[in-house]
Structure formats: structure tokens, C-alpha cells
C-alpha positions in Angstrom: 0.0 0.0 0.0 2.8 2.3 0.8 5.5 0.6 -1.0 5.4 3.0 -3.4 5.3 5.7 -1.9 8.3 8.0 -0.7 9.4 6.9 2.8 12.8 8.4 2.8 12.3 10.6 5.7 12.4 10.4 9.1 8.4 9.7 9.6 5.5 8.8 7.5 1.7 9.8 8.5 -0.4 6.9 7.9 -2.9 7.6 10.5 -3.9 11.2 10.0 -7.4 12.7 10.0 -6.4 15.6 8.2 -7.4 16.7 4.3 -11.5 15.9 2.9 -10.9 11.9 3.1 -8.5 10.5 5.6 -10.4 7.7 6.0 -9.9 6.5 2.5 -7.7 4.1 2.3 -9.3 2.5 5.5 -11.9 -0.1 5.9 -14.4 0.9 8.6 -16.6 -1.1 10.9 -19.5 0.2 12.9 -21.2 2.7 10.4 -20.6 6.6 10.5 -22.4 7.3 13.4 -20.1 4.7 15.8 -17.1 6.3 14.0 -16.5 10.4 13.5 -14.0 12.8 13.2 -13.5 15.6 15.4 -12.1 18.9 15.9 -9.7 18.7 19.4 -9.2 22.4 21.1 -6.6 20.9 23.3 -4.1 19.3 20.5 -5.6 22.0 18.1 -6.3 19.3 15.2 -8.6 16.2 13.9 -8.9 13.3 16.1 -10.9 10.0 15.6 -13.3 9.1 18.1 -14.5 5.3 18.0 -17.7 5.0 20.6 -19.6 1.5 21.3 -17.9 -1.4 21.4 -14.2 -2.1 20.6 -15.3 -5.6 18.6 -17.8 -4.3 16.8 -16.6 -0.5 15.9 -12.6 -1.2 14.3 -10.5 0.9 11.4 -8.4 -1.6 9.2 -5.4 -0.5 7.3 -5.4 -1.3 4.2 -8.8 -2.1 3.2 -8.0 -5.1 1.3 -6.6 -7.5 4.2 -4.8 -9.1 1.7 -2.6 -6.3 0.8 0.8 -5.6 2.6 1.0 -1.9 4.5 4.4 -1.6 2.7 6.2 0.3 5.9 9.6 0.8 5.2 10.2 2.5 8.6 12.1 0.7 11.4 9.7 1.9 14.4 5.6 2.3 14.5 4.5 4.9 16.9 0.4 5.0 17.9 -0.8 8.0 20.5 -3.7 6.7 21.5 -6.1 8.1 24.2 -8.5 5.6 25.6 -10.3 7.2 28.5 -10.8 5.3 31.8 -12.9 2.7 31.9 -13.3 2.3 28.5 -12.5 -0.9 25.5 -9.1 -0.7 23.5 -7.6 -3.0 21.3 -4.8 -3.0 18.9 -3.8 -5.7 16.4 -1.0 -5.7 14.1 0.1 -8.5 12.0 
């Protein structure tokens, strides 16, 4: 997916709600209203927020599961902000 794209520096944004479509190249579960984008006064940019339940609501990258990511990059970095008392669940294969 990002194979061919140009990785040469020292990050690459593959998780950014920024622009008209982030979300594009992403498969979504849960339907629009389990999954929005938002406007965050505190880090002053676009956040996802998943509500419901973490099996059911889920963002896959790429949207083909049969298709490598194509990171070239030797580290993966996720900020993630899961608020107390509520579902998280990361899978990466």
C-alpha cells in the first residue's frame, strides 16, 4: 500500500485525520455514526473518536486484508487516548 510511496524521511503519516478523506484508504466497521472525526481544542487538530464497542466498531489499514501496509520504517509509533474505563484493542500482523 505504501511501498510505493516516498518513505525516505524520518516519519510517515499513515494515520492522519487531516485533508477531505482521511479515511480513504481505510476499511471501517460500525457505520458513520459509531465512527467520526473531530475537531480537538486541546491538541488544536482532527482526532478519531470510536464510541460502542471495541469488537464491533474497528478501522483496518489497508482495506484489502490481503494487501501488505508496505512500511519501510524501522519503528511504529500510535498515540492513542483511551479514557478510563473504556475498551481498546490494537492488532498488528
Amino acid at each position: 500500500m505504501f511501498k510505493n510511496e516516498y518513505q525516505g524521511g524520518a516519519v510517515v503519516d499513515i494515520f492522519s485525520a487531516q485533508g477531505n478523506d482521511p479515511v480513504a484508504k481505510w476499511k471501517l466497521y460500525g457505520g458513520q455514526k459509531a465512527i467520526k472525526k473531530e475537531f480537538d481544542k486541546e491538541i488544536k487538530g482532527f482526532v478519531y473518536i470510536l464510541e460502542g464497542s471495541s469488537q464491533k466498531n474497528k478501522m483496518q489499514m489497508p482495506k484489502d486484508s490481503r494487501m501488505p501496509l508496505g512500511l519501510s520504517q524501522r519503528f511504529l509509533i500510535l498515540q492513542v487516548y483511551v479514557p478510563l474505563g473504556k475498551d481498546f484493542s490494537t492488532e498488528l500482523m
